[in-house]
N, C-alpha and C positions, 0 to 999 in steps of 0.2 A: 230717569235720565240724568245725566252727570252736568256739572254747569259745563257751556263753552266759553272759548277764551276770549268771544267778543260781552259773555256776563261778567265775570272777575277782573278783564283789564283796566276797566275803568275804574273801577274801585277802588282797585289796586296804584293807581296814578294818582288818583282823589284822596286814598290817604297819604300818601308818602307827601305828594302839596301841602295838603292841610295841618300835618304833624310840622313839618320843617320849614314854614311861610313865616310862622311867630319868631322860630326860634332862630331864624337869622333875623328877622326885624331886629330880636333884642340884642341879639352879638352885634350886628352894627353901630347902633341906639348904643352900647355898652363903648365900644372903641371910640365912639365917637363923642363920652363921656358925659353924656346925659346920665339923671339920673334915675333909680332904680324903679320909681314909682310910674314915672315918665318912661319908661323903659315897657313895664306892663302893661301900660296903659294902653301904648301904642301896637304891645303885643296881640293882647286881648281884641284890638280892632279888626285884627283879622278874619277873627270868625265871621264877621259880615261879610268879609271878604269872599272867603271859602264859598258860606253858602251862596252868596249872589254869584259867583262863578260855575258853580255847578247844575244853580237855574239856568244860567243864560247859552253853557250845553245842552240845556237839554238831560239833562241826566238826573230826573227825581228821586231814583235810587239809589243815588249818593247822598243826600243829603245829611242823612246822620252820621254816615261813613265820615264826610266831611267834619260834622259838628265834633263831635266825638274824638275822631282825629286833629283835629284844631283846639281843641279844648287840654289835652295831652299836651300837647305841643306851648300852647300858655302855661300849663303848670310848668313844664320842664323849663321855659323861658325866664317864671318867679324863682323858680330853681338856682341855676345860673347867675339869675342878678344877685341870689345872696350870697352864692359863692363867692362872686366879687364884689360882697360888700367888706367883709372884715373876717378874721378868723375864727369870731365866736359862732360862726353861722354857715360858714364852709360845709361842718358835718351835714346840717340838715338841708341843706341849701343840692348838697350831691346826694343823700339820700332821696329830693324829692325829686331832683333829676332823674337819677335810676330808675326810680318806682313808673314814673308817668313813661317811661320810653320802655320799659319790658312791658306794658300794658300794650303800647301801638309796635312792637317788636313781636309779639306773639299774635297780630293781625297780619304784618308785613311777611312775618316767616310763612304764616298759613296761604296766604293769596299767593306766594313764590311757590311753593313746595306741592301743596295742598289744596290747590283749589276749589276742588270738588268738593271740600265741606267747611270752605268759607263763610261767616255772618259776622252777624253784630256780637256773637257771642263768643267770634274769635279773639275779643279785645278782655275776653275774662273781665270784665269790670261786673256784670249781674248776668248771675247762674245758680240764680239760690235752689233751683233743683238739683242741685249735689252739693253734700251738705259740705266737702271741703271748701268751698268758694265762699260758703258761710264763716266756717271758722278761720281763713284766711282775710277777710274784713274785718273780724272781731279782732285779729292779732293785729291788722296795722295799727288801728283806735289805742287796742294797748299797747303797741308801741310808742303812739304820740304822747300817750300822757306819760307812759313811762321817760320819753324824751322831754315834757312839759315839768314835770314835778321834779325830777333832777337839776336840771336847767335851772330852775328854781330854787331851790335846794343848797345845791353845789353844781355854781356856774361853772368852775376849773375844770370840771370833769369833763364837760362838753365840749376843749377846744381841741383840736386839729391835733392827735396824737398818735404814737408807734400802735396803738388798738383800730383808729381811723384806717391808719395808710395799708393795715393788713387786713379791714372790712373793707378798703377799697377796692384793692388785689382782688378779694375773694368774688366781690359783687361781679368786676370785670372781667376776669374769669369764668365763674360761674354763668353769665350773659351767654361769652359764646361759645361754651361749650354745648351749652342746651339749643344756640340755634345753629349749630355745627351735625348737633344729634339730630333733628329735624332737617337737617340736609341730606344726611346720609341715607333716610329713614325713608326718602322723599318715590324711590323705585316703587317701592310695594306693601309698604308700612303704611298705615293710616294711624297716628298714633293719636292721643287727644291729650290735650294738655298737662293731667296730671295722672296718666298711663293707661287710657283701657284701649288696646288695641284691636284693628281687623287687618286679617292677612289678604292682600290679594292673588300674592301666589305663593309655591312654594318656593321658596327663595330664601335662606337666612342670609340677613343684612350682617357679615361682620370685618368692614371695614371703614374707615377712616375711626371717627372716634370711638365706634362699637370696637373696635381691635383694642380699645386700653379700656370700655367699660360694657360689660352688659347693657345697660340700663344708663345711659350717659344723659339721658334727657334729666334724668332723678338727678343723679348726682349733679348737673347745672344748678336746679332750683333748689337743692340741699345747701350746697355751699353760698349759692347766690343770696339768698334767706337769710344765713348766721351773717353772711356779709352784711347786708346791711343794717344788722342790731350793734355787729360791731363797731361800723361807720358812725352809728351814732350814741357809741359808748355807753349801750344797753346792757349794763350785766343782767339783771332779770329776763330782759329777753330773748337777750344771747340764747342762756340757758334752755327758755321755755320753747323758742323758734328750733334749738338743733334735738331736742328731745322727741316736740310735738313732730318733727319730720321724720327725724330717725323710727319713732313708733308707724308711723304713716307708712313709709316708703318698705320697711322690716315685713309688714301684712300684704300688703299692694303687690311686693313683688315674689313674696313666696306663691301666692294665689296666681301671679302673671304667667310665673315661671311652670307650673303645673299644666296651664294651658298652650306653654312654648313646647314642652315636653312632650305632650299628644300631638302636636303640630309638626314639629319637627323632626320627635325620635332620638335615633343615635346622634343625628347632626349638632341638637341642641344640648344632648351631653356633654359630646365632643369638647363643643366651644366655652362650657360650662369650665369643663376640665382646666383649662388654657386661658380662659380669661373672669376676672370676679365681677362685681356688684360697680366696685369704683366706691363703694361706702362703707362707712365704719360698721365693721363687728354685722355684717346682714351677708349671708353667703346665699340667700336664695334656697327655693326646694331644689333637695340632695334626694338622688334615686337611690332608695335603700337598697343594697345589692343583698 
């Protein structure tokens, strides 16, 4: 049996609270020109907050929903204050803003869209049974040090430059097209984060962002990815994040596309014909005529 909307609303309210309770504490705490330290301090406070509001509903099954969400919501707040502290720290400062809000972004999309396969594991933070969520924690790590030992290194390299403002673009971009593609997807699609899909009916989805991409969810987290290696003037990782995806996404969706193909027939030719991948050099399984 499928969840009802009296299981996922509250959730669903419980995070969006608990993501965005810090992170205005810290913009006000910030305008009001306290400083940064004092800023997360009083961010951080919140999570007492979250949880003690979610006991005092009544609502036990928030409670991590909460933590979880509120703990996002601190990072992206540490985030911010270092945005506004100075321009050597802008890069990393909007890097860990992104990262911590596409983690409660891909809970928020699921409980709108999706409910019926709503959890804890909608927050992609631990899913070590599929080994991509492994290898996608191994790349932030080497991202950091990659950002740590440069930084180090050669400071210059890290400040706020024409490589940032086009990992910025790309990050923001990339955001919402992927939860653009999960909107669109939202009729009959059940898609799962990094593509194994179940059809509910026969229906192919191709409009709103599926009319300019097959596969628009890929291409969000493709570009969204290299974005933020460039945000943080990772040439190493640049390179390794758009290769490791482009390999990923190259196998993923030839193998998708095979299953579209039984699924849909002539229709999924059709729209084959008429619209591509939305990704470099991957045209997906070609029906050999």
């Amino acid at each position: 049996m499928g969840r009802t909307r009296a299981d996922w609303l509250p959730e669903l309210w419980v995070s969006v609270g608990s993501y965005f309770s810090p992170v205005i504490v810290a913009c006000l705490l910030l305008l009001s020109g306290q400083s940064g330290l004092r800023v997360v301090v009083f961010a951080s406070s919140q999570l007492l907050v979250a949880i003690a509001g979610v006991k005092c509903a009544r609502l036990p099954g928030c409670v991590l929903v909460a933590a979880i969400a509120c703990v996002l919501g601190i990072v992206s707040s540490a985030g911010i204050c270092l945005m506004c502290s100075d321009n050597e720290l802008f890069c990393v400062g909007a890097y860990i803003t992104a990262l911590s809000f596409f983690h409660f972004s891909e809970y928020f999309t699921t409980a709108m869209w999706n409910p019926h396969r709503l959890s804890l594991d909608s927050f992609i933070l631990n899913h070590s049974r599929v080994i991509v969520y492994s290898v996608y924690h191994i790349a932030v790590v080497a991202s950091s040090i990659e950002y740590g030992l440069e930084s180090w290194l050669f400071p210059q390299m890290k400040l706020f430059s024409i490589f940032s403002r086009v990992g910025l673009v790309l990050v923001v971009c990339g955001q919402l097209f992927r939860q653009l593609a999960m909107f669109a997807a939202r009729s009959n699609i059940s898609e799962s984060h990094f593509g194994i899909r179940s059809y509910k009916e026969e229906k192919l989805v191709t409009w709103g962002v599926y009319a300019l991409s097959r596969h628009p969810s890929y291409v969000g987290w493709f570009y969204w990815s290299i974005g933020t290696q460039l945000l943080l003037c990772n040439p190493l990782c640049t390179l390794a994040y758009g290769a490791a995806s482009w390999a990923f996404f190259h196998e993923r969706i030839e193998d998708e596309e095979l299953t579209l193909l039984h699924f849909f027939g002539k229709s999924y030719e059709e729209y084959q014909r008429h619209v591509g991948t939305g990704l470099p050099f991957i045209y997906g399984y070609q029906v050999k005529k």
